[in-house]
C-alpha positions as CSV (number, residue, x, y, z in Angstrom):
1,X,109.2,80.3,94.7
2,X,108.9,83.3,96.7
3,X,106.5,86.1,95.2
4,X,107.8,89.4,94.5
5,X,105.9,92.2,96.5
6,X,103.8,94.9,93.9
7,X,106.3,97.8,93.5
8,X,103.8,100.3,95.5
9,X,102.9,103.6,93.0
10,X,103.5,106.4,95.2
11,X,106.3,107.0,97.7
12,X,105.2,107.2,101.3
13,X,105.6,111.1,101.2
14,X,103.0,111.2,98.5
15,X,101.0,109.4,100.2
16,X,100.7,111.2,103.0
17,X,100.3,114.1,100.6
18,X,97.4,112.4,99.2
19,X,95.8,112.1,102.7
20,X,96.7,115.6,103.7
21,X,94.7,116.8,100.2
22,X,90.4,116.7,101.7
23,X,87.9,116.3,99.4
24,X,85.5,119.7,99.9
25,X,81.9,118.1,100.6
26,X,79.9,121.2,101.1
27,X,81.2,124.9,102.2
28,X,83.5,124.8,105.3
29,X,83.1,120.7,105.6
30,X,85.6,118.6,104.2
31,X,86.4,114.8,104.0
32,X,89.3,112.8,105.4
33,X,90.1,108.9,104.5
34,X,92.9,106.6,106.5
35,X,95.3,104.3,104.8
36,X,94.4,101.0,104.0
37,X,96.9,99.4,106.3
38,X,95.8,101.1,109.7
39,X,94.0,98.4,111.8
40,X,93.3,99.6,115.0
41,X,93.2,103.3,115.3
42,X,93.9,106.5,113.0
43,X,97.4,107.9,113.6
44,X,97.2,111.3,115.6
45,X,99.5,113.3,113.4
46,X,96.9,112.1,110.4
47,X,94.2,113.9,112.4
48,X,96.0,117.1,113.1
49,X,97.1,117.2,109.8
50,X,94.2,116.9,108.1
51,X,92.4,119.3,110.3
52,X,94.6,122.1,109.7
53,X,94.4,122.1,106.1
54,X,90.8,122.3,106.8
55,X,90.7,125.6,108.5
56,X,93.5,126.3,106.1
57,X,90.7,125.9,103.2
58,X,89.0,128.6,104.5
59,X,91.9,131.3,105.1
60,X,93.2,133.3,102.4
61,X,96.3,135.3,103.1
62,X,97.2,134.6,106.9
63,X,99.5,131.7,107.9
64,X,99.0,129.3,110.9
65,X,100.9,130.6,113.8
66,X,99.2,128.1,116.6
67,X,96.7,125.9,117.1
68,X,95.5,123.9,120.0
69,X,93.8,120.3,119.4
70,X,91.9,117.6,121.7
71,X,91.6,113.8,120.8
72,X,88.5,112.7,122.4
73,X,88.0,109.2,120.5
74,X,90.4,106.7,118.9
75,X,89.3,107.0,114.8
76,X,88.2,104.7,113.3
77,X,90.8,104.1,109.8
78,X,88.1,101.5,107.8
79,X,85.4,104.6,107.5
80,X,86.4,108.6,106.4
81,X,86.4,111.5,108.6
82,X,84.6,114.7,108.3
83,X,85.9,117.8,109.2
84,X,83.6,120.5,110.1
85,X,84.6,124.3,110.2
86,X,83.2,127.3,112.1
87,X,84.4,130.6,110.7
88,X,84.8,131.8,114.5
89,X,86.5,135.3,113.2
90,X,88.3,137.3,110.6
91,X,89.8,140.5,112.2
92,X,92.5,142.4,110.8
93,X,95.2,140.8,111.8
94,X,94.0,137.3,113.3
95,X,91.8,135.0,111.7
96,X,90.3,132.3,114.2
97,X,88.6,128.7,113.2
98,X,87.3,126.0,114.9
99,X,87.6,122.8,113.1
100,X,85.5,119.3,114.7
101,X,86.4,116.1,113.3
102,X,83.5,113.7,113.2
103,X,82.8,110.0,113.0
104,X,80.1,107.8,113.2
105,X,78.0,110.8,114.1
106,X,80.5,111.5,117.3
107,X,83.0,113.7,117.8
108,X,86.3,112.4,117.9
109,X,88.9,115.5,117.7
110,X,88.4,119.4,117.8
111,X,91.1,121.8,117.1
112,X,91.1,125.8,117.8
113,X,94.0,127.2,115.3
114,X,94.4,131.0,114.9
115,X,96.4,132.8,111.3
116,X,98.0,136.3,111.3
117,X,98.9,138.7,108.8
118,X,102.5,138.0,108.7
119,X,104.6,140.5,110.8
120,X,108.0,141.6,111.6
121,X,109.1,142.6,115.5
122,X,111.4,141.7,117.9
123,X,112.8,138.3,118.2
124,X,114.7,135.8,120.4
125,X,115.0,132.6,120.9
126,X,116.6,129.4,122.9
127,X,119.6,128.0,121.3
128,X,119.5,125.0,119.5
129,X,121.2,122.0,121.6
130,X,124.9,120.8,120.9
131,X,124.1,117.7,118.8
132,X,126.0,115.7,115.8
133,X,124.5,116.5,112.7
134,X,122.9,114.2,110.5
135,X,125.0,112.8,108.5
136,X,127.4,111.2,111.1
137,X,123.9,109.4,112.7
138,X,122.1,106.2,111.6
139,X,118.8,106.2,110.5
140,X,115.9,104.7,112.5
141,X,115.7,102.4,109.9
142,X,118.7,101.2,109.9
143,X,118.5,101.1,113.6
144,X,116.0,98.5,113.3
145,X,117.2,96.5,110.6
146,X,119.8,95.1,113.1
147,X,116.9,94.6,115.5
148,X,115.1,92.8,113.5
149,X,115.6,89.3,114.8
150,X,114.8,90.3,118.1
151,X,111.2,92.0,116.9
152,X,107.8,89.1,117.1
153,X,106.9,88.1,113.3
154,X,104.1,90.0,113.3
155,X,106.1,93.5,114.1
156,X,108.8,92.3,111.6
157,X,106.8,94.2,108.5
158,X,105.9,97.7,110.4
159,X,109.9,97.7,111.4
160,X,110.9,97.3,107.7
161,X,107.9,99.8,106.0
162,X,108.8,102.3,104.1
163,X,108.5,105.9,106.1
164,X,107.2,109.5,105.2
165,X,109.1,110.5,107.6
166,X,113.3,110.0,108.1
167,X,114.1,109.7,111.9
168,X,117.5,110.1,113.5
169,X,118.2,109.6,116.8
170,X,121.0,111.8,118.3
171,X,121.4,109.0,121.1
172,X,119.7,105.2,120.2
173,X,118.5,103.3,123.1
174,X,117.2,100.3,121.3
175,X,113.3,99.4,120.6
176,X,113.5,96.8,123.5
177,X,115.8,98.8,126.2
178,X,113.9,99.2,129.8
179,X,116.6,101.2,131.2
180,X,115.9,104.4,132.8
181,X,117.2,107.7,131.2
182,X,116.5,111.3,131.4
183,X,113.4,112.7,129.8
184,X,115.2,114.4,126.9
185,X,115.1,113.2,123.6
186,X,117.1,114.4,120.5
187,X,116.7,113.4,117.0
188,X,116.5,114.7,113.5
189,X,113.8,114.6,111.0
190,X,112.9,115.0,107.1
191,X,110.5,114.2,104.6
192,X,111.7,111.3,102.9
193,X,110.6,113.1,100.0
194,X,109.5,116.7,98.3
195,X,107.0,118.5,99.9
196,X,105.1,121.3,97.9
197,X,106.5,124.8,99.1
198,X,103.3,126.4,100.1
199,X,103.9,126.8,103.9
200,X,100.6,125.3,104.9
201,X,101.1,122.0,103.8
202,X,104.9,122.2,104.8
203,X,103.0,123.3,108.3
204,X,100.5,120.5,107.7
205,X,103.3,117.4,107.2
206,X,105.2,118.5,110.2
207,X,101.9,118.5,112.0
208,X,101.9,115.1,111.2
209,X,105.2,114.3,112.3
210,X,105.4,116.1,115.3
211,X,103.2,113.3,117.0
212,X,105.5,110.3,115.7
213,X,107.4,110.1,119.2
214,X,106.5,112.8,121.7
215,X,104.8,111.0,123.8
216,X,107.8,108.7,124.1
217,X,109.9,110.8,126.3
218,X,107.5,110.6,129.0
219,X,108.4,107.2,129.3
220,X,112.6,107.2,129.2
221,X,113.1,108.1,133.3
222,X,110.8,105.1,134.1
223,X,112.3,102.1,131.8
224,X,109.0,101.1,130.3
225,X,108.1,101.9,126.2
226,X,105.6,101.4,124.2
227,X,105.9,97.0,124.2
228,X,105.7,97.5,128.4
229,X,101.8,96.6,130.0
230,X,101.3,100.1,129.4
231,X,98.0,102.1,128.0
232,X,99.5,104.8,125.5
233,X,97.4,107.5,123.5
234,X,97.5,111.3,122.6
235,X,95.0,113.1,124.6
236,X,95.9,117.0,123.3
237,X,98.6,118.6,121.2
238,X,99.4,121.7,120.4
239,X,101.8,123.7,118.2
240,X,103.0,127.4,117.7
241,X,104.8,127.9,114.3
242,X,107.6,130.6,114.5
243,X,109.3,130.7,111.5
244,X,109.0,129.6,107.9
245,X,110.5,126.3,106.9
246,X,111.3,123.2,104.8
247,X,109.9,119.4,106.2
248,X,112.2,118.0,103.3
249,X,115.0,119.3,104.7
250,X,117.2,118.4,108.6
251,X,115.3,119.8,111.1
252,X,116.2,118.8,114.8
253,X,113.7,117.5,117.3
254,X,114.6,118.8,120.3
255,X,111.9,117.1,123.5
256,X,111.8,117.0,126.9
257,X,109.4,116.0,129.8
258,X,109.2,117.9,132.4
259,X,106.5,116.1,134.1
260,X,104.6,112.9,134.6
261,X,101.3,112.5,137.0
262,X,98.2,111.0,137.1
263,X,98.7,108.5,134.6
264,X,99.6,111.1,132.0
265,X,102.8,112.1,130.6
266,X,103.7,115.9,129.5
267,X,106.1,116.9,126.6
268,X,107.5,119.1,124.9
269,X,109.6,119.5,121.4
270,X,111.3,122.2,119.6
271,X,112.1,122.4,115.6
272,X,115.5,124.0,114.9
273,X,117.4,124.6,111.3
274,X,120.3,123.1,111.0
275,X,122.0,126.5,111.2
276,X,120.3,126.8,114.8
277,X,116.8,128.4,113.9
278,X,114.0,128.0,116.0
279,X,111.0,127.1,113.6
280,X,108.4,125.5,115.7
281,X,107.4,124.2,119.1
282,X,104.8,121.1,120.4
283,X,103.6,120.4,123.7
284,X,101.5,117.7,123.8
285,X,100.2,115.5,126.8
286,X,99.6,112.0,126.8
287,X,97.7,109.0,128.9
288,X,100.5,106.2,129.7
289,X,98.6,104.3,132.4
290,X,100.4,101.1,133.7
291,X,99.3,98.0,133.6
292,X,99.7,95.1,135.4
293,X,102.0,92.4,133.4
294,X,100.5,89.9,131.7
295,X,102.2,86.2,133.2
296,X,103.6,83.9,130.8
């Protein structure tokens, strides 16, 4: 008889809720934990989420309009991370921290993110692409459901977990393509649940998401992905927020890569409304190193 899996007690947007709420250690240092399930490494959008509600902790009355980050270690997910805060200024307008994220008594991320007194003035903006809107797409899960007999046992469970975050893509090119395509990469994105309206956490869970496939578009012009011989990982990221906005509602992920040298890949993305508004922008480069393939 087959055993019935433990109906889990939060939904994976509370979760990452939970892990986006730090526990206040002493003033202006906070503590982080991982989920359970991580093995290897601690997910880079967990990181910069958790670091910006740090400096957020210590702001009152300003709202995040960039901040620029650095992974300089993979984290460890089996031990919590600290996150320390320097109170670099508080001007009149701008309010400027510093937030380091330590483990094992090492740094392993630091972030510079700088809050304004919001403000009116003049505006424009790039129009949002021409794409299908999201109801007449298929869901990334979905996607790989009819994958799923192609996928190795032991990336059969990831492919069917439940996700914070809905994906999808504007044009699907399969999890096991090696075809070549241009470096530009459309898809749409929600919480697959409520977020809380305050505008920091709604900042702080699209942090998060904003590094779940970035990186990726570096790799579509050269028919490799992220199963290739190939040494992937986040080596900065950084975001400006234009606009307010909802995570639990459409948003379309508009990225590109411009460029790819020295065994790193650069990319950017851009957050539009679904009535065309530009929200937010990433640009975040990556290492993808190549390496040789392994012989049967």
């Amino acid at each position: 008889m087959t055993a019935t899996p433990p109906v889990p007690s939060k939904t994976p947007v509370e979760e990452v809720l939970d892990l986006l709420d730090l526990e206040k250690i002493e003033e202006n240092i906070f503590r982080g934990v991982s989920p359970k399930d991580r093995m290897q490494r601690v997910f880079g959008g967990q990181v910069l989420g958790q670091a910006l509600v740090a400096a957020l902790r210590t702001v009152e009355g300003r709202v995040c309009h960039s901040f620029h980050a650095y992974f300089l270690r993979a984290g460890d997910p089996k031990v919590p991370i600290l996150y320390e805060v320097d109170r670099s200024r508080d001007g009149a307008s701008f309010t400027a921290r510093r937030v380091v994220a330590i483990q094992h008594g090492r740094q392993i991320f630091n972030m510079a993110a700088s809050f304004q007194v919001p403000e009116t003035g003049y505006e424009h903006q790039f129009d949002m692409p021409k794409v299908p809107p999201p109801e007449d797409l298929a869901s990334e899960h979905e996607l790989r459901l009819k994958e799923i007999d192609k996928m190795p046992e032991a990336a059969r469970e990831w492919a069917l977990r439940p996700r914070p975050i809905e994906m999808r893509p504007v044009e699907w090119r399969g999890f096991y393509s090696r075809g070549k395509h241009a470096p530009y990469d459309n898809l749409w994105i929600k919480a697959t649940g409520p977020v809380p309206d305050d505008i920091g956490v709604q900042q702080a869970v699209l942090a998060y998401a904003s590094d779940m496939s970035l990186l990726d578009t570096a790799l579509l012009p050269h028919g490799v992905d992220w199963h290739s011989s190939i040494q992937m990982a986040s080596l900065d990221h950084a975001m400006w927020f234009h606009h307010p906005f909802r995570v639990d509602e459409w948003l379309l992920y508009a990225q590109d890569s411009p460029s790819a040298s020295g065994a790193r890949g650069f990319n950017r993305g851009a957050f539009y409304t679904r009535d065309g508004r530009l929200v937010a922008t990433a640009v975040q480069e990556g290492l993808m190193r190549p390496r040789p393939e392994k012989k049967a």
